[in-house]
C-alpha positions as CSV (number, residue, x, y, z in Angstrom):
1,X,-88.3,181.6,28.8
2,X,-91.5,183.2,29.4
3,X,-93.8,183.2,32.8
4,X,-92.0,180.6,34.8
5,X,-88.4,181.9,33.9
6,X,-89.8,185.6,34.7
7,X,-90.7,184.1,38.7
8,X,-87.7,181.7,38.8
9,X,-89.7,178.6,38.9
10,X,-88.6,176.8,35.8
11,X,-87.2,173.4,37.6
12,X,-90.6,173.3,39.6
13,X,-92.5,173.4,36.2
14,X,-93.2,169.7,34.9
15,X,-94.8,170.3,31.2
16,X,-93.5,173.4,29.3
17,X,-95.4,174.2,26.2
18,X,-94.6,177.5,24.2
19,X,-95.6,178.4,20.5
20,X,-93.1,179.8,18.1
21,X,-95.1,182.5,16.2
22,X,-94.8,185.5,18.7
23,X,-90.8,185.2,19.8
24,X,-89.9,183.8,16.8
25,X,-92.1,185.3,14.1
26,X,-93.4,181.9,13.1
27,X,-95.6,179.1,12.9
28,X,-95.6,176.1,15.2
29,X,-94.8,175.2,18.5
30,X,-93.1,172.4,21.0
31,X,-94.2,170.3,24.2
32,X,-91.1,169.8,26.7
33,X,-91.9,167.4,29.8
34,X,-90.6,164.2,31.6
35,X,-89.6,161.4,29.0
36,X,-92.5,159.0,30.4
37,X,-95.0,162.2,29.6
38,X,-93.5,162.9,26.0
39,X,-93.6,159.2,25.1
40,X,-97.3,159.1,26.5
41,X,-98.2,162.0,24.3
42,X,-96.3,160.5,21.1
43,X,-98.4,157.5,21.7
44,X,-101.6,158.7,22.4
45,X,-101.3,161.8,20.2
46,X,-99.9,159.4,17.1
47,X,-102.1,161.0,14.3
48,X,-101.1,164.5,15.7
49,X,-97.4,163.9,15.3
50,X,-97.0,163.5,11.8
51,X,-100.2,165.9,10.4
52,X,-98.6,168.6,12.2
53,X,-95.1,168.8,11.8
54,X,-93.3,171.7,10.7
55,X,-92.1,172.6,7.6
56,X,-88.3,171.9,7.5
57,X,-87.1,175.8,6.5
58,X,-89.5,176.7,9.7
59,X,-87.4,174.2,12.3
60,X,-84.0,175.6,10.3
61,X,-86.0,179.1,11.0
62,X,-87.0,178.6,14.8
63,X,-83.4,177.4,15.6
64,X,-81.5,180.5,13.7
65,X,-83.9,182.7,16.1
66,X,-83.5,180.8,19.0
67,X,-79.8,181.3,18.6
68,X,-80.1,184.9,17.6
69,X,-82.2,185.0,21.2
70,X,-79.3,183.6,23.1
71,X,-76.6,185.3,21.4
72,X,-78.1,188.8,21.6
73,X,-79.6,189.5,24.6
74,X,-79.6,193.4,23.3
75,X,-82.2,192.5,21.5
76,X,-85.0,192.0,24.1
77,X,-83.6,195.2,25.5
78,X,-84.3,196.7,22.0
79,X,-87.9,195.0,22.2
80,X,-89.3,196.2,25.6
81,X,-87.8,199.4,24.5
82,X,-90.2,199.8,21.3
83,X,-93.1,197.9,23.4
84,X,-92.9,200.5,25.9
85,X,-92.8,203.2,23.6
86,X,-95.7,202.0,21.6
87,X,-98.4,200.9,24.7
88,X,-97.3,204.0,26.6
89,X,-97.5,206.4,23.2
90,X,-101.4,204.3,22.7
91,X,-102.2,205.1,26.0
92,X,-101.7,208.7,26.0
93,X,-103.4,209.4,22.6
94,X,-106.7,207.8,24.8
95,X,-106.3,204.2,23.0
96,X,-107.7,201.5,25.5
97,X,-104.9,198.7,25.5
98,X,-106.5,196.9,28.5
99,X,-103.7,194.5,31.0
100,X,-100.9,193.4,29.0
101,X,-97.5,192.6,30.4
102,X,-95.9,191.1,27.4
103,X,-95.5,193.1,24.0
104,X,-98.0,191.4,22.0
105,X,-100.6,194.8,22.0
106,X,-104.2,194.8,22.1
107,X,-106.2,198.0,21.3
108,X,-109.9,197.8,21.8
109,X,-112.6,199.3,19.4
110,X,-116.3,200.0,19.5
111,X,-117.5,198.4,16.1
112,X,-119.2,195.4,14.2
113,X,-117.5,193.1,11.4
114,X,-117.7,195.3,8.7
115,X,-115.8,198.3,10.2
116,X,-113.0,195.9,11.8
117,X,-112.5,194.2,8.3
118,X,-112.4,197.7,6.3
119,X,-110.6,199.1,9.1
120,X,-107.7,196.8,8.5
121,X,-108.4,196.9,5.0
122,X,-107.6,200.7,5.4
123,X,-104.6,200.3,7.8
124,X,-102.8,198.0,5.4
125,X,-103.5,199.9,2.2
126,X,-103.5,203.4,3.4
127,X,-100.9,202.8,6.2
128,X,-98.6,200.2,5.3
129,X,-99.7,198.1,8.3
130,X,-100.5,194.7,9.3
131,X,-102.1,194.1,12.4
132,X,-104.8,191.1,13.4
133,X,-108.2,191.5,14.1
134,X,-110.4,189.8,16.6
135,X,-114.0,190.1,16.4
136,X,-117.5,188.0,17.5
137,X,-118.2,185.7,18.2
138,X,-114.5,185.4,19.7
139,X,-115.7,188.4,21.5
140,X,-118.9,190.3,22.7
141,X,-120.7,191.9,19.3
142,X,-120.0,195.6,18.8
143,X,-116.2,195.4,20.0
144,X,-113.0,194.9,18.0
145,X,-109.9,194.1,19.3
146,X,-106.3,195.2,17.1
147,X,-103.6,193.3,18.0
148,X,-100.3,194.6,17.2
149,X,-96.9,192.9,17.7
150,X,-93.8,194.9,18.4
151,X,-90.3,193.7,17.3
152,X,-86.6,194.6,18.2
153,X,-86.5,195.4,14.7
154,X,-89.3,198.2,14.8
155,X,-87.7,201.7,15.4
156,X,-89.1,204.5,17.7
157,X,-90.0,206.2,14.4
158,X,-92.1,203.5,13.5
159,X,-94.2,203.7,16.6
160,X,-94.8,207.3,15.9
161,X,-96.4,206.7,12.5
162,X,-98.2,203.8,14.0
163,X,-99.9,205.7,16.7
164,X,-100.7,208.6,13.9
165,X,-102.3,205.5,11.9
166,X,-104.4,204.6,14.6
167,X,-105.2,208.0,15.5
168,X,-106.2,208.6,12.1
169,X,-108.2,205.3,11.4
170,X,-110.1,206.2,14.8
171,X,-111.1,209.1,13.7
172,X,-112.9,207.6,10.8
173,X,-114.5,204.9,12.6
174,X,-116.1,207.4,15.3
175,X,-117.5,209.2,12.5
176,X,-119.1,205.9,10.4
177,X,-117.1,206.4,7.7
178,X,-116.3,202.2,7.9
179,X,-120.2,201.5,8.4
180,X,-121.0,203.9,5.9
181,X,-118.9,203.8,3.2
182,X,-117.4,200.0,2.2
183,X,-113.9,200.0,1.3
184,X,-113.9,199.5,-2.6
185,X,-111.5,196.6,-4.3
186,X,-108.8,197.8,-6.5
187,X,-109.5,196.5,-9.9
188,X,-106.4,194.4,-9.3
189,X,-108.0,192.3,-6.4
190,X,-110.1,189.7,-6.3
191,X,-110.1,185.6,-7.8
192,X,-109.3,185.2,-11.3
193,X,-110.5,182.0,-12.7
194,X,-108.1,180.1,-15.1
């Protein structure tokens, strides 16, 4: 439903576009609009069409969720309740989170490539969590952007160990302890060659 559902304006909307990776914890996305406009994209969009359909157990994916979405309204309750916990708890440990109005969280770092990529390195192994990254030349050099991504499945518990993660891997990048020391590679990772 997004932006144009949230002001009421849906029937004055002509083209609806929407992606299915945040709501829907997927990959993909659709194009609504006027017949004459759909049919002009199919045409002039040909190649598109058929190099980036979806994977079949995706589409049977997307429409499970989309029902789960209409069935279950408790479950964006569930979600703004964790989102709010999370960007307000961020907020008042001094973590810069910037505007956002959806859940979808940024948190913004001082650091270079190498302390975002063992920073996440660190949060995933150490912390058990995943969270992207965004770094130059998508942004300025010497910033890092952490983008977490609340669900109605998350649990207030789990935004309290999050914000001690952060806390904690904040702590060591302040100090240079990602500049400084590499993060080393189990003896497990890596390619193996067969």
């Amino acid at each position: 439903r997004g932006t144009a559902a949230h002001f009421d304006v849906v029937d004055g909307v002509d083209v609806l576009f929407n992606t299915f990776a945040k709501s829907m914890a997927g990959i993909g996305a659709f194009v609504c609009g006027p017949r004459w406009l759909i049919n002009l994209l199919r045409y002039n969009m040909r190649s598109q069409l058929y190099a980036k359909s979806l994977p079949m157990p995706m589409v049977i994916g997307a429409l499970k969720r989309l029902d789960l979405i209409r069935k279950h309204p408790e479950y964006q309750e569930k979600l703004w309740e964790i989102t709010r916990a999370l960007q307000g708890g961020l907020k008042e440990n001094g973590f810069e989170i910037g505007v956002t109005q959806s859940p979808v969280t940024p948190v913004y770092m001082k650091g270079g490539i190498p302390e975002a990529t063992n920073l996440i390195v660190d949060l995933r192994e150490k912390h058990n969590l995943f969270c992207s990254v965004v770094v130059y030349p998508v942004i300025p050099k010497g910033e890092i952007i952490l983008r977490l991504i609340p669900t109605a499945a998350h649990t207030l518990d789990d935004v309290k160990f999050t914000i001690e993660a952060f806390k904690a891997i904040r702590n060591k990048l302040e100090s240079g302890f990602y500049r400084d020391k590499p993060m080393p590679m189990k003896a497990d990772e890596g390619f193996s060659v067969r």
